[in-house]
LUMSE-882185 format. One record per residue (C-alpha): x, y, z; residue in three letters. Coordinates in steps of 0.5 Angstrom, whole numbers, always signed. Example, Ala and Ser with C-alpha at 12.3 -4.5 7.8 and 13.67 -1.06 7.14 Angstrom:
% residues 2
u / v / w / type
+25 / -9 / +16 / Ala
+27 / -2 / +14 / Ser
END
This chain:
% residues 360
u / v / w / type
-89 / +41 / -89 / Unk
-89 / +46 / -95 / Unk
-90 / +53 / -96 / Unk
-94 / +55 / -102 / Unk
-94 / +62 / -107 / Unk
-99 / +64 / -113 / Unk
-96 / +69 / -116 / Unk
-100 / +73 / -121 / Unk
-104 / +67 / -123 / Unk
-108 / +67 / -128 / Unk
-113 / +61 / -132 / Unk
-117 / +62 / -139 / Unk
-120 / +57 / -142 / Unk
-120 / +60 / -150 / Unk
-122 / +66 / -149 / Unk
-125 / +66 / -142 / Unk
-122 / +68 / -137 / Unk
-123 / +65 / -130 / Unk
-118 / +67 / -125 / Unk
-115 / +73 / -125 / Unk
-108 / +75 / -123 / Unk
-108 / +72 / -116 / Unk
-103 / +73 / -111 / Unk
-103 / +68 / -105 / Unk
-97 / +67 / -100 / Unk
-99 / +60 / -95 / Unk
-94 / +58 / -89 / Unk
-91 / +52 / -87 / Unk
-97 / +47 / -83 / Unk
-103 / +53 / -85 / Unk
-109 / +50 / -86 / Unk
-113 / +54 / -92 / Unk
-120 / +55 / -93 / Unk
-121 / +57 / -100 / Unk
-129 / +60 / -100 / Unk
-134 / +63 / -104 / Unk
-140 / +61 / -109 / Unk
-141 / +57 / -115 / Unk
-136 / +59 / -120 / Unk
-132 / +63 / -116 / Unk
-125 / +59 / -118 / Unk
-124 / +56 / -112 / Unk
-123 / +48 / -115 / Unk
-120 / +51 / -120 / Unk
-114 / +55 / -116 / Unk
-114 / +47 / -113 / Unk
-113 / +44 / -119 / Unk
-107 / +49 / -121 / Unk
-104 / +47 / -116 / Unk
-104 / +39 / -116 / Unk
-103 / +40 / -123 / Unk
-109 / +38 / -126 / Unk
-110 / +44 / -130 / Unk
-104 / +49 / -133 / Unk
-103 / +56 / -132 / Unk
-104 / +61 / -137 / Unk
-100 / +66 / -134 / Unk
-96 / +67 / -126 / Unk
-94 / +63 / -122 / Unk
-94 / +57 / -116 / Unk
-89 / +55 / -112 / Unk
-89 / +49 / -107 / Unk
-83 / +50 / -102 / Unk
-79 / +55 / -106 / Unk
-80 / +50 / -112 / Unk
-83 / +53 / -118 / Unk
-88 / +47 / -119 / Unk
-92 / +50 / -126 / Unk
-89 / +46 / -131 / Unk
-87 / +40 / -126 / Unk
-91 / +33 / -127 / Unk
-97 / +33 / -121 / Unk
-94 / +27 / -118 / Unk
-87 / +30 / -116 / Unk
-91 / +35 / -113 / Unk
-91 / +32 / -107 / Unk
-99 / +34 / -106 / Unk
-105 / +29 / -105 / Unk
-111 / +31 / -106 / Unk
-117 / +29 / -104 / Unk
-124 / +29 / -107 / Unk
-132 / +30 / -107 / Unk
-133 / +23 / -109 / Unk
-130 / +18 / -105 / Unk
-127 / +14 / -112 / Unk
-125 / +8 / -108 / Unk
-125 / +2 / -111 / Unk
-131 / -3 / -109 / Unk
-128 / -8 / -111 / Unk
-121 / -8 / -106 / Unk
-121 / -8 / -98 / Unk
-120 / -2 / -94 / Unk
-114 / -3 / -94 / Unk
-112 / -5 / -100 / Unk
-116 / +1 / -103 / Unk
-111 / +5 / -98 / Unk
-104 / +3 / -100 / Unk
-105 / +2 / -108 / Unk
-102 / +9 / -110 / Unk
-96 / +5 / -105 / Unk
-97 / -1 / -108 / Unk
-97 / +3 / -116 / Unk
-89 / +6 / -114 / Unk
-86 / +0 / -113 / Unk
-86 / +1 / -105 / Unk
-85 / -5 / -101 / Unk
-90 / -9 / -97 / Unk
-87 / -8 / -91 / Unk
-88 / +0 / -93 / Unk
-94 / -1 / -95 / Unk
-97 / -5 / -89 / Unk
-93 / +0 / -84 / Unk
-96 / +7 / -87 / Unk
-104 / +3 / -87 / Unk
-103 / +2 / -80 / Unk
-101 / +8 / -78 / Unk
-106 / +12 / -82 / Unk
-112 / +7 / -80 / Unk
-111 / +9 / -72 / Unk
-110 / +16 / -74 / Unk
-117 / +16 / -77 / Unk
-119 / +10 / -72 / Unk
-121 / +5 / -79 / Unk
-117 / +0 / -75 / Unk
-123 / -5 / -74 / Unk
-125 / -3 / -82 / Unk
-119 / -5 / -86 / Unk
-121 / -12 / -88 / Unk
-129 / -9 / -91 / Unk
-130 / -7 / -97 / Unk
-133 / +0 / -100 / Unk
-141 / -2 / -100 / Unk
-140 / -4 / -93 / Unk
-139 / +3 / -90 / Unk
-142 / +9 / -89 / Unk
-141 / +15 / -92 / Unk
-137 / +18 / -86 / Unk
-133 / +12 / -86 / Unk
-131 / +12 / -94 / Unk
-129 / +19 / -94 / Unk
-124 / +17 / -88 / Unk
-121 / +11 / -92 / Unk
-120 / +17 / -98 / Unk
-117 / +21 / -93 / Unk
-113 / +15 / -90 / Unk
-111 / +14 / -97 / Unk
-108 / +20 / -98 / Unk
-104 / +20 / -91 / Unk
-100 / +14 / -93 / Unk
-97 / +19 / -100 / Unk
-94 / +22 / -93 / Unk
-94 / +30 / -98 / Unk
-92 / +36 / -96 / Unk
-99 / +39 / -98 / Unk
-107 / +36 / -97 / Unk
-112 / +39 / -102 / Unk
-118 / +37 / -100 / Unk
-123 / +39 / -106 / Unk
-131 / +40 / -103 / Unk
-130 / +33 / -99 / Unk
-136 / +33 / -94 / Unk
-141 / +35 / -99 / Unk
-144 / +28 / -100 / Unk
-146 / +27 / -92 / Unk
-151 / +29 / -88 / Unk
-150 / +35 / -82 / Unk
-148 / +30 / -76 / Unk
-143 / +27 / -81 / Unk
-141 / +35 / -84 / Unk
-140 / +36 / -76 / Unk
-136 / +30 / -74 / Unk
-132 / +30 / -80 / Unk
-130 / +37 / -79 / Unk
-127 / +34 / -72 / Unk
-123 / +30 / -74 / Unk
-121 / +34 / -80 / Unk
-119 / +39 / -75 / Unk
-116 / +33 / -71 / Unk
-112 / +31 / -76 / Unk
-110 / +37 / -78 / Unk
-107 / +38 / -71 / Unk
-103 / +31 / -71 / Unk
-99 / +32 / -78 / Unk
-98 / +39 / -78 / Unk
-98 / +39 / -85 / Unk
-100 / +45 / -89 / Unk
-107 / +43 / -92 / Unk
-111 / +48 / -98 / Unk
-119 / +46 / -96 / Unk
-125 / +48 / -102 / Unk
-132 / +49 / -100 / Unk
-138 / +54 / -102 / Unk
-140 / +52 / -94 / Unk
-138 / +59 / -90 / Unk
-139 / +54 / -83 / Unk
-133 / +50 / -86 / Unk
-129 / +56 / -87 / Unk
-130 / +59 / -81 / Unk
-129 / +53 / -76 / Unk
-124 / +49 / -80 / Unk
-120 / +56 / -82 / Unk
-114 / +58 / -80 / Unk
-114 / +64 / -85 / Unk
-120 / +65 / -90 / Unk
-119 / +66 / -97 / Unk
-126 / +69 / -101 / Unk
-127 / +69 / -108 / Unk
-131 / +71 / -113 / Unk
-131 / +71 / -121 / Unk
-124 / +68 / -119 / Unk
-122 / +75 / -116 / Unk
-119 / +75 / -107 / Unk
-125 / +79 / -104 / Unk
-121 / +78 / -98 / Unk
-116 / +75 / -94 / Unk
-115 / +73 / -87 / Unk
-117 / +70 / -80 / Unk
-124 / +67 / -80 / Unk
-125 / +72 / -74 / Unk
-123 / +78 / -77 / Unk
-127 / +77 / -84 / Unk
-133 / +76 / -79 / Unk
-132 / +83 / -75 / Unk
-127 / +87 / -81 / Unk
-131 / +85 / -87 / Unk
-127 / +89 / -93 / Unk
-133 / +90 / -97 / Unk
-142 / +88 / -98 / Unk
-140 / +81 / -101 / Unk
-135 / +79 / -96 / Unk
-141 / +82 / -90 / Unk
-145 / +78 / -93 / Unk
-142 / +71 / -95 / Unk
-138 / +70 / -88 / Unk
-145 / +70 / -82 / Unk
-150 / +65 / -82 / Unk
-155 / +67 / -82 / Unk
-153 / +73 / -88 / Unk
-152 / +80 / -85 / Unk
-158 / +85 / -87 / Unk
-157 / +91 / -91 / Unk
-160 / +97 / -89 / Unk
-160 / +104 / -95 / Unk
-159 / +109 / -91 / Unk
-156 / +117 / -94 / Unk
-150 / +121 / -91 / Unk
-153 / +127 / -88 / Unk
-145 / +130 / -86 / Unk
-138 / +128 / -84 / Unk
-134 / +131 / -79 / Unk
-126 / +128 / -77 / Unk
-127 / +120 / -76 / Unk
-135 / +119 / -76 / Unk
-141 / +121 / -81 / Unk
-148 / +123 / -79 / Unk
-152 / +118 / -84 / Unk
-160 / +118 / -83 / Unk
-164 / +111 / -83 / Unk
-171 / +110 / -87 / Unk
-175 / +112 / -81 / Unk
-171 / +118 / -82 / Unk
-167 / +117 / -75 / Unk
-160 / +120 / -75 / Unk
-155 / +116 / -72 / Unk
-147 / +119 / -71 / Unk
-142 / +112 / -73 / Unk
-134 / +113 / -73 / Unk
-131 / +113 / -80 / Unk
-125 / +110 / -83 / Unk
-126 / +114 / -89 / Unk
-124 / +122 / -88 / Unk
-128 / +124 / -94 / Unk
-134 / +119 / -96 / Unk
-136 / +119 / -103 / Unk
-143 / +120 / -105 / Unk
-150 / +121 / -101 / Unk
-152 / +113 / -102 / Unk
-149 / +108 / -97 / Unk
-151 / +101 / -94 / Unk
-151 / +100 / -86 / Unk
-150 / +93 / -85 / Unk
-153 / +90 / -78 / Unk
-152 / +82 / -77 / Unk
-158 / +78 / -74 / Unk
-154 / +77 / -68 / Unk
-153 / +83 / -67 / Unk
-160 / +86 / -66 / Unk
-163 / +86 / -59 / Unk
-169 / +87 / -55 / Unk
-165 / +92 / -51 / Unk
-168 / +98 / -49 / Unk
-162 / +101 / -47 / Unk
-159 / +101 / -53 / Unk
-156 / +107 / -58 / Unk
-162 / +107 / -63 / Unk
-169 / +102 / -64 / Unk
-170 / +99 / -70 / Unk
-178 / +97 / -71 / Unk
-178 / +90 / -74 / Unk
-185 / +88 / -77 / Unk
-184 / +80 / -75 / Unk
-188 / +76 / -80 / Unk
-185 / +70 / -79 / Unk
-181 / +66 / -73 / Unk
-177 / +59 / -72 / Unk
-177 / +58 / -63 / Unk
-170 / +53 / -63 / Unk
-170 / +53 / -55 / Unk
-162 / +55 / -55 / Unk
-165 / +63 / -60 / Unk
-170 / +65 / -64 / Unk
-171 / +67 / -71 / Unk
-175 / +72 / -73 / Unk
-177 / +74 / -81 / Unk
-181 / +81 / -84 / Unk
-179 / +87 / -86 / Unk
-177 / +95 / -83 / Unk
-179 / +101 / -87 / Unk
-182 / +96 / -93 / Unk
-175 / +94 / -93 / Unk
-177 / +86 / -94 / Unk
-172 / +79 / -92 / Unk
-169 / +83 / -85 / Unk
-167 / +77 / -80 / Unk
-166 / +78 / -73 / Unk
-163 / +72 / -68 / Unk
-165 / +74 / -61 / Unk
-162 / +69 / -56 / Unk
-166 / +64 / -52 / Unk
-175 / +63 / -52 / Unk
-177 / +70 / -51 / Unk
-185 / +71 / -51 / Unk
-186 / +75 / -58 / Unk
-193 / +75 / -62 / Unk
-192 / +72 / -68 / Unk
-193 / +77 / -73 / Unk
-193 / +85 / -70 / Unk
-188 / +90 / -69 / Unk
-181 / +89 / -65 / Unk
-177 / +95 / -63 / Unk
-170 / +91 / -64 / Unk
-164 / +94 / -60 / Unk
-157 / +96 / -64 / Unk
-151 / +99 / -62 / Unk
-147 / +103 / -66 / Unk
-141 / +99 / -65 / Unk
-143 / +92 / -68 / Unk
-145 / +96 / -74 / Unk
-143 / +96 / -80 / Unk
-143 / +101 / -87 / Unk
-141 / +100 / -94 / Unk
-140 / +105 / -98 / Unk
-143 / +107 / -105 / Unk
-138 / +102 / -109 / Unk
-139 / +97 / -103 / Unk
-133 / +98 / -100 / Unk
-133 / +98 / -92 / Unk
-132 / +105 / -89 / Unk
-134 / +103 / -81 / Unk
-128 / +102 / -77 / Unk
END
């Protein structure tokens, strides 16, 4: 295991800069979701720490050894990618003891870390196969086998479940978590997938345009969004953002008036909110057919899906359009009409005109 440090870190690619000044402490045996869209940073932050790109400035340390100017092979860092990239031509085992087989490591060694690594990941019946006589499911573990055998302080796993299918996403993610909890071994995992982050993190990393949104357990993004962008990435489905205006603020809570011109009482963190115009935001989870709730929305459905287990419902309040409610179980509901949704203030949120929450 490894305990793992950015410092200041930076990328520019000529004059364009990518990450900025990131500062990160991870601890010995964490497993690391770095998440966010397109273009955030997130592989490269990965690739800075293999060693695959250079840093421009700052610093990274593994184990309390600065690793920037070190060779990606003495990093003791295995990575594994979106692409499987074995070799079609070698057996599952061969494919994963090659790396051994390249630094000169015994036969005997060699034989030995496959075999453990196989019953880790359950490949024991595989071994003698080839690549094209395996499923997708099956090449992405004989990647990770590969990887096991290195035996490193760290695992960088670089967007792997992106190929499968959803039973696979799901049935990967188990044995991710499996393996994670076997080896103890600190392990740094990149996806734009919030459902990966969330079931697989033991502490979130957000990014976006290669800055850290926020930085924490998977639950406490999920209730303590820092800002919008945080709120709105982290839930699925994503949270709705209601305009609302600030009427008046007392110690600890703001009176802020709703599109239909409710007023509802909300506690504050901030003592002194800047500006009229504020976003309530409400998760679709969080909105209810309960009368007794502390205030109504009147929710124009104009569209639902019926899972069994909940129900969407898709249209509009106060013409504000893409609003999404998840109710649970069939309730009996017209498809298209008005819906008086019930929401309590606690399960709110409220974001200030930067987009910074201000809700406690």
């Amino acid at each position: 295991m490894a305990a793992i440090q950015y410092s200041n870190v930076t990328k520019r690619f000529g004059n364009t800069q990518i990450i900025h000044g990131v500062d990160l402490d991870i601890e010995e045996g964490e497993f690391v979701v770095f998440v966010g869209p397109s273009g955030c940073g997130k592989s490269t932050l990965l690739r800075l720490l293999a060693g695959l790109e250079s840093i421009s400035d700052g610093e990274i340390s593994i184990a309390d050894r600065t690793v920037n100017n070190i060779d990606p092979a003495q990093r003791g860092v295995a990575m594994v990618f979106q692409s499987y990239a074995l070799y079609p031509h070698m057996t599952v085992s061969e494919n994963m003891g090659f790396g051994l087989k390249m630094n000169g490591a015994p036969v005997e060694e060699i034989e030995k870390r496959v075999a453990i690594a196989a019953q880790t990941l359950q490949l024991q019946r595989l071994l003698n196969r080839k690549p094209k006589d395996l499923s997708g499911g099956q090449r992405q573990r004989v990647a990770i086998g590969r990887a096991i055998v290195r035996d490193p302080k760290v695992f960088l796993f670089d967007e792997p479940l992106s190929n499968l299918d959803a039973e696979l996403r799901v049935e990967m993610r188990l044995q991710l978590s499996k393996l994670h909890e076997e080896l103890a071994t600190t392990m740094i995992y990149v996806t734009h997938d919030q459902v990966e982050a969330m079931t697989l993190a033991d502490k979130i990393v957000v990014l976006r345009s290669g800055r850290v949104e926020q930085i924490g357990k998977p639950m406490d993004l999920y209730y303590y969004p820092a800002n919008i962008f945080v709120a709105g990435f982290i839930g699925s489905p994503k949270m709705n953002f209601i305009p609302v205006e600030l009427v008046s603020q007392t110690q600890g809570e703001a009176a802020i008036r709703l599109p239909d011109d409710q007023i509802v009482d909300i506690p504050v963190t901030d003592p002194h909110i800047k500006g009229k115009s504020l976003t309530l935001g409400i998760r679709p989870e969080h909105m209810h057919l309960d009368k007794t709730a502390d205030f109504k929305l009147h929710f124009q459905s104009n569209m639902y899906e019926r899972l069994g287990h909940c129900t969407y419902l898709f249209g509009d309040y106060c013409r504000i359009n893409g609003v999404k409610v998840q109710l649970k179980g069939d309730p009996e509901l017209n498809r298209k009409g008005v819906v008086p949704l019930g929401i309590e203030i606690s399960e709110c949120h409220l974001f200030n005109e930067s987009g910074a929450s201000v809700r406690i």
